[in-house]
N, C-alpha and C positions, 0 to 999 in steps of 0.2 A: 504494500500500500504506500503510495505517496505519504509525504511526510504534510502537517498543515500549510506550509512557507512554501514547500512544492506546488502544492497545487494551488493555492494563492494567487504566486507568482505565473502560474501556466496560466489562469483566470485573468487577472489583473497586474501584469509585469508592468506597467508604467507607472500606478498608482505611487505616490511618495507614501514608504512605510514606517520612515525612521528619521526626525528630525533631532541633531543633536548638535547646542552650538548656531555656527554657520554652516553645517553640514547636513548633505539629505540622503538618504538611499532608497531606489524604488522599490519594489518588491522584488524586481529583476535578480537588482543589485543587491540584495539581502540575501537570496538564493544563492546566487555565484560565490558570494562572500563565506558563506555557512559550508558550501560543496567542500570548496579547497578546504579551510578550514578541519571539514572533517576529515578529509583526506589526507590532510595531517595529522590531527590527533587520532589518526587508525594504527596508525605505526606504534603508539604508545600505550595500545588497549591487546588487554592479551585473557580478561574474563568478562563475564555476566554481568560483576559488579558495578556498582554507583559509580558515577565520575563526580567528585564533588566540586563546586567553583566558588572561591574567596574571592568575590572582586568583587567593585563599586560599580555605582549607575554609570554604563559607559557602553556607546557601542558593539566591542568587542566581549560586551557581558550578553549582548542578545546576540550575538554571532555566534559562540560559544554555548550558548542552550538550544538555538537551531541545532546544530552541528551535532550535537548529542543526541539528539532526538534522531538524526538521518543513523546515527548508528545503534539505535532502539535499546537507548541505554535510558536506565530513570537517572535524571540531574540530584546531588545531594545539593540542596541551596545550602549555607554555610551562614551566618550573621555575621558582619566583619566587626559587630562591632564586640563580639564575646574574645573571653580569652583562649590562650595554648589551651589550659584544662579542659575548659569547654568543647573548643574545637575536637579536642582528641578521645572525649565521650563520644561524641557523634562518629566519628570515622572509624572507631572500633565499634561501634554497635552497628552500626552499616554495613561494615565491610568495605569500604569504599575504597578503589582502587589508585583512585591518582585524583591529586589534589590542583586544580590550575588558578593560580592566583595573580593579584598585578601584585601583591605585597613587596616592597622592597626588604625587607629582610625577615623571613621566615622563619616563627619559631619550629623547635624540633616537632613535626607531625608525624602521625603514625598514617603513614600512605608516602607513595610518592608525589613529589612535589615538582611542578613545572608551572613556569609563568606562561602567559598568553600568548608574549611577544617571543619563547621558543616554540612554541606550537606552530606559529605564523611561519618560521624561518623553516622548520624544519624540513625534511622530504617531503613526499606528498606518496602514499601508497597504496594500494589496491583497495577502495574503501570495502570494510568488513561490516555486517550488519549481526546484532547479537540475539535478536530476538524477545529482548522483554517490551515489544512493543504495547502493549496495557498500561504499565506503568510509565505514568509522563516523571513524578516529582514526586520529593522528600523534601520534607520541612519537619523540622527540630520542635516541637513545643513543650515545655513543661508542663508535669502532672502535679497534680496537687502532693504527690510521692514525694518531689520532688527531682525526679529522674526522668530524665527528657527522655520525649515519645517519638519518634520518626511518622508522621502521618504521611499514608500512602495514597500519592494524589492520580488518578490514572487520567487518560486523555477521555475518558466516557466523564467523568467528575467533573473536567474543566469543561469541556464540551457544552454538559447541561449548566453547570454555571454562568457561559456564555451564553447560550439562548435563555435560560431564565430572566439572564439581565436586558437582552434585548425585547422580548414582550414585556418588559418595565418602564423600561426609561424611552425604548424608539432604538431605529437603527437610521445614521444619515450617510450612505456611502463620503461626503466631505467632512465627518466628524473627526476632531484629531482631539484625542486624548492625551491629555498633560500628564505625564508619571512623575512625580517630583518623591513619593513614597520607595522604598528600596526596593529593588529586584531580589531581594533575598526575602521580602515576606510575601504572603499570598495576593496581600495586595498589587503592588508591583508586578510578582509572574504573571498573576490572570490578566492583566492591559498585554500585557506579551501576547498571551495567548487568546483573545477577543480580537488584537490588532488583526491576526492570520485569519482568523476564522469569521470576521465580518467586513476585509478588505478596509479598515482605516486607518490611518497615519497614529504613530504615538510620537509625541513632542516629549525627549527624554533630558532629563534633568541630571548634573551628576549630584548636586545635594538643591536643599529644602532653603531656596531665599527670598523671603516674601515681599519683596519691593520688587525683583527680578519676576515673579509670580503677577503680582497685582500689574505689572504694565505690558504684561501678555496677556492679560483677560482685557485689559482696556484694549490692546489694541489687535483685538480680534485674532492670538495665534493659538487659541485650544476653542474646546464647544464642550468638555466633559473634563471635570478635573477628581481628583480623588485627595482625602485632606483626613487625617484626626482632630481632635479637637484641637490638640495645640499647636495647628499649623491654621486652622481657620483664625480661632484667636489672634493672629501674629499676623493674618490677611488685614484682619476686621479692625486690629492698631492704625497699619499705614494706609487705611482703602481711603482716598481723596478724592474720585474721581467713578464712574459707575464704568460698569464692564461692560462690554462688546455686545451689542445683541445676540450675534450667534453664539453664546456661552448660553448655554440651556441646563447643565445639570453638573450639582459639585454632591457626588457621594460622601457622605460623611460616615464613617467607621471608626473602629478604633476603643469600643468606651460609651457608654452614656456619656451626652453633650449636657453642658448647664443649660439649664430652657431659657434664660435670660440669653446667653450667646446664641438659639434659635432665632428667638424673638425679634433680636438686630436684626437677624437675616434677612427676616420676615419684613421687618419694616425697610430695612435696604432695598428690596424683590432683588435678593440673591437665590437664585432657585437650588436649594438644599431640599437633601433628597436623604434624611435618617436610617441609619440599616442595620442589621443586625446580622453577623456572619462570623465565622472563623476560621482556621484554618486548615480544617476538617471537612469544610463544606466550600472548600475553594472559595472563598471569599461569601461576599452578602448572602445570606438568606430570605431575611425580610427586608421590606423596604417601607418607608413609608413617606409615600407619593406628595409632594409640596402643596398641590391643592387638599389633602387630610389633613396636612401638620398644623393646620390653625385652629384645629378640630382635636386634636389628640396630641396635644403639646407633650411633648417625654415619652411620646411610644416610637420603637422600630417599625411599627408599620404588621403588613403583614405576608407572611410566607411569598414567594414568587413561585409561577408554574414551572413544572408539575410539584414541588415542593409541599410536606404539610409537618406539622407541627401540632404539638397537643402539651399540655402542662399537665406534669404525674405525680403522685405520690415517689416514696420511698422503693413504696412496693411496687410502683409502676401501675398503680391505677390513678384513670383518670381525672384530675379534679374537675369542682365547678367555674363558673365564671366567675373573674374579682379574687380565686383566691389563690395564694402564693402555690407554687411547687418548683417542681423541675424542669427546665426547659427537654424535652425531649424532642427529635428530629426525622424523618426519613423523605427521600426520594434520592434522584439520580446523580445531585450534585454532592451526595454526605460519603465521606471517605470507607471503603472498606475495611478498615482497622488501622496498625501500626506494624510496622517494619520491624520481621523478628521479635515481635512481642506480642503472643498469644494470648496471655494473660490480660493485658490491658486491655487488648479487641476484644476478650469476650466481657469483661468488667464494662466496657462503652456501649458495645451494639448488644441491644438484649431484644428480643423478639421481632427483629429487624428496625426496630426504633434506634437510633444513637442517643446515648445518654448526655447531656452536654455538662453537667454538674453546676450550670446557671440556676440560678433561681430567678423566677418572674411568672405572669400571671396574663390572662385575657381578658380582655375588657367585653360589652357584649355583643358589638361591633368585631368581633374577633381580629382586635388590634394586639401585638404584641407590647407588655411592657416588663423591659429589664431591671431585676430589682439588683441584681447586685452579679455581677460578672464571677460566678466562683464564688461562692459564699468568703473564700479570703484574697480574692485574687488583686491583686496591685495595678493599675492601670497608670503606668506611666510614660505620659508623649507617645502614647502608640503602644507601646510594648507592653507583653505579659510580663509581670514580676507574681513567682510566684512565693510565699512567705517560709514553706517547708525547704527550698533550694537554699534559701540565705540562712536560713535556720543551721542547717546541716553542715554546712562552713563554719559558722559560730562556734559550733558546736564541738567542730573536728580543733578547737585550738586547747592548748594544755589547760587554761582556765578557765574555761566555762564551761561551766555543770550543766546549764538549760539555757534556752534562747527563746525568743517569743517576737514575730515582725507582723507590723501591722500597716497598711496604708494611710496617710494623711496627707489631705485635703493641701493642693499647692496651687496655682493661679497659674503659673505657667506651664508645668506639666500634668496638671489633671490631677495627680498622688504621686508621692514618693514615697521607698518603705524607710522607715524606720524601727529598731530593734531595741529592745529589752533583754538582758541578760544577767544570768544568776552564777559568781564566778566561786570558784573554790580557794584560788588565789590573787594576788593582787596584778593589776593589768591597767591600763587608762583606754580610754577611750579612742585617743587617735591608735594607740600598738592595733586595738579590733579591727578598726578601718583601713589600716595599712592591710593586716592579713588578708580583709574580704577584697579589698583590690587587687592584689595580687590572684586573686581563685575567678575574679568575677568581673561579670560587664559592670563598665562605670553607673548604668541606669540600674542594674539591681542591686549596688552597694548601698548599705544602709549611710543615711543622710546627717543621721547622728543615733548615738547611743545610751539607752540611757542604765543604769546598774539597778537591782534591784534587789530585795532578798526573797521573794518568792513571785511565781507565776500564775494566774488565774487557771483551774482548773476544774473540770466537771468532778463528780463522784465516781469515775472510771478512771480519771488521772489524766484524761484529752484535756489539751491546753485549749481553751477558751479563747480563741482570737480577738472575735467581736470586742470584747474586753477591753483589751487592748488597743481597737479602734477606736472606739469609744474616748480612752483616754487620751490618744494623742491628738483628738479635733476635736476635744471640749471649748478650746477656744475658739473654733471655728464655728461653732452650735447657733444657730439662729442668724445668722450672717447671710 
């Protein structure tokens, strides 16, 4: 079978598919690019396994994931912004065979490592095709475990994730969508993969600059953008001037949005488009359409076709309308399980439902509203933090006996975690934070620390989170 870019390009070779810069590439010139490309990194593939890629929003980051796909390999995306540690959980529990990064100096990984610009140079040889054409992509997400989950993203997954989006929002063959979000989260892949598969331009970003942002929406160079709340935020700072008629739709993910940063929108006529997705389910699941939002202020909206959704108990029955439970999930866009972990897939997908471990409820409108992303889950600038992974760091240092992380309420990035810890010996505050920086991405190091002499717990000895939420946004209470 043709690969998506292949036949695209056979369809539509002149359409511009890649705006980067002052630079354009047609779909032609994306295919040609990705052929050689693969034809190069063939010579450097010798099993089944994953190819993983540590690079930044760049060109050569979407030439690179074509190119893998012509050789029916699944892509491991990599987050550039975690650590060695990090990284080298991921490539031992994948297996992952070779590692292509732009990094200039690479710590020691457990895979082979090759930068881009030797891929480019090298021979070019008999392209070889492997056969896991099912599986498109692998993404890294944390469990409440703490121990990151490899979710298995296959091309049926994105596929329906693309047409779900497109019976939502519209399809304009001169749509060009703005990716200014990473190619290493779902966010980011799926514009990749929407570009090939509905023929329109992506205007790619290598970082997140919101005055470079705002004077491409004024001046007509996107018509769909994708944003978290704290890049809308930082829109909504500098916006001086109103956007481009042909801007029609700015997906917001990431997180419950403040309904006060809605309501600008709202009163801007910025057309924000609330959603609710992950990265399980190849990006949004629900949406909730700009003419609802003034109607259902703080909901995602509801399921997209063929998609459905129901809120469960424990036990997995049904609740009523209005009342909290579990988000649970199925149709064509919800992932098959996790990569090499049995356990977790059968623990998630239970009666063909996905279990999402959200809590939230239906209004009777059958509107989705999210009460709380993970009953402990951290929501910062975009990213999962989750409080069990930082815990478990804490935890692994010679002094401290117990650790406890909670989220608190920050204005620029939505929460940051911060920790509580109960130590056996003596320690200061910055020795902790030096350690978790050294194990951890800068977004999930705790913000500050605080010492305690004991931790909130049930009558089973489970640490009590909420607790600890509670206490670090007492100040923030009624605000």
């Amino acid at each position: 079978m043709s690969t998506w870019l292949e036949k695209r390009a056979y369809l539509t070779p002149n359409r511009v598919a890649l705006y980067f810069a002052d630079q354009t590439w047609t779909f032609k010139d994306l295919e040609t690019a990705s052929q050689a490309f693969a034809a190069r990194l063939s010579g450097f593939i010798d099993s089944t396994d994953p190819v993983a890629l540590l690079l930044q929003n760049h060109p050569d980051t979407v030439i690179a994931i074509h190119a893998i796909q012509k050789l029916e390999l699944p892509v491991l995306m990599l987050n550039s912004r975690l650590t060695a540690e990090e990284w080298n959980f991921q490539l031992q529990d994948s297996g992952a065979q070779l590692v292509i990064t732009d990094h200039h100096s690479v710590p020691d990984l457990d895979a082979d490592v090759i930068t881009a610009d030797e891929v480019k140079l090298a021979d070019p040889v008999d392209l070889t095709t492997w056969g896991h054409a099912e599986l498109c992509s692998i993404m890294y997400t944390s469990g409440t475990t703490g121990h990151p989950k490899g979710v298995m993203q296959s091309y049926d997954n994105h596929f329906a994730s693309a047409s779900a989006s497109a019976f939502n929002i519209g399809l304009d063959t001169k749509d060009i969508w703005m990716c200014a979000v990473p190619l290493f989260h779902i966010s980011g892949f799926s514009i990749l993969m929407r570009s090939v598969i509905y023929g329109i331009g992506v205007r790619l970003y290598a970082k997140f600059d919101e005055r470079v942002i705002h004077q491409d929406l004024a001046s007509g160079k996107g018509t769909i953008l994708s944003v978290v709340s704290v890049m809308l935020q930082r829109l909504l700072d500098v916006k001086d001037s109103a956007y481009h008629a042909s801007f029609r739709c700015m997906l917001l993910g990431g997180g419950p949005a403040p309904e006060s940063m809605v309501e600008k929108c709202h009163q801007l006529n910025i057309p924000v488009f609330q959603s609710y997705g992950m990265t399980e389910t190849c990006s949004q699941f629900t949406t909730l359409s700009p003419e609802d939002a003034p109607f259902k202020i703080g909901s995602s909206g509801k399921p997209l076709f063929p998609g459905e959704l129901k809120i469960v108990t424990e036990s997995g029955e049904t609740v009523t309308q209005n009342e909290i439970g579990e988000i649970a999930l199925t149709g064509p866009s919800v992932t098959s399980g996790y990569f090499h972990n049995r356990e977790a897939t059968d623990k998630a997908l239970q009666r063909g439902w996905f279990r999402t471990g959200d809590l939230g409820y239906l209004d009777p409108d059958g509107f989705l509203y999210v009460v709380d992303r993970r009953s402990d889950l951290i929501i910062s600038g975009g990213e999962n933090v989750y409080p069990a992974e930082i815990e478990s760091v804490l935890m692994s240092h010679p002094a401290v006996r117990e650790a406890g992380v909670a989220g608190k309420k920050d204005r620029e990035w939505g929460e940051v975690p911060v920790a509580f810890v109960v130590t056996d010996q003596p320690c200061t505050e910055e020795e902790l934070l030096n350690y978790c920086r050294e194990r951890l991405a800068a977004y999930k190091t705790p913000k500050n620390i605080n010492f305690t002499d004991s931790l909130p717990r049930n009558a089973g000895g489970k640490l009590i989170r909420r607790f600890l939420k509670e206490e670090v946004n007492a100040d923030n209470e009624h605000r």
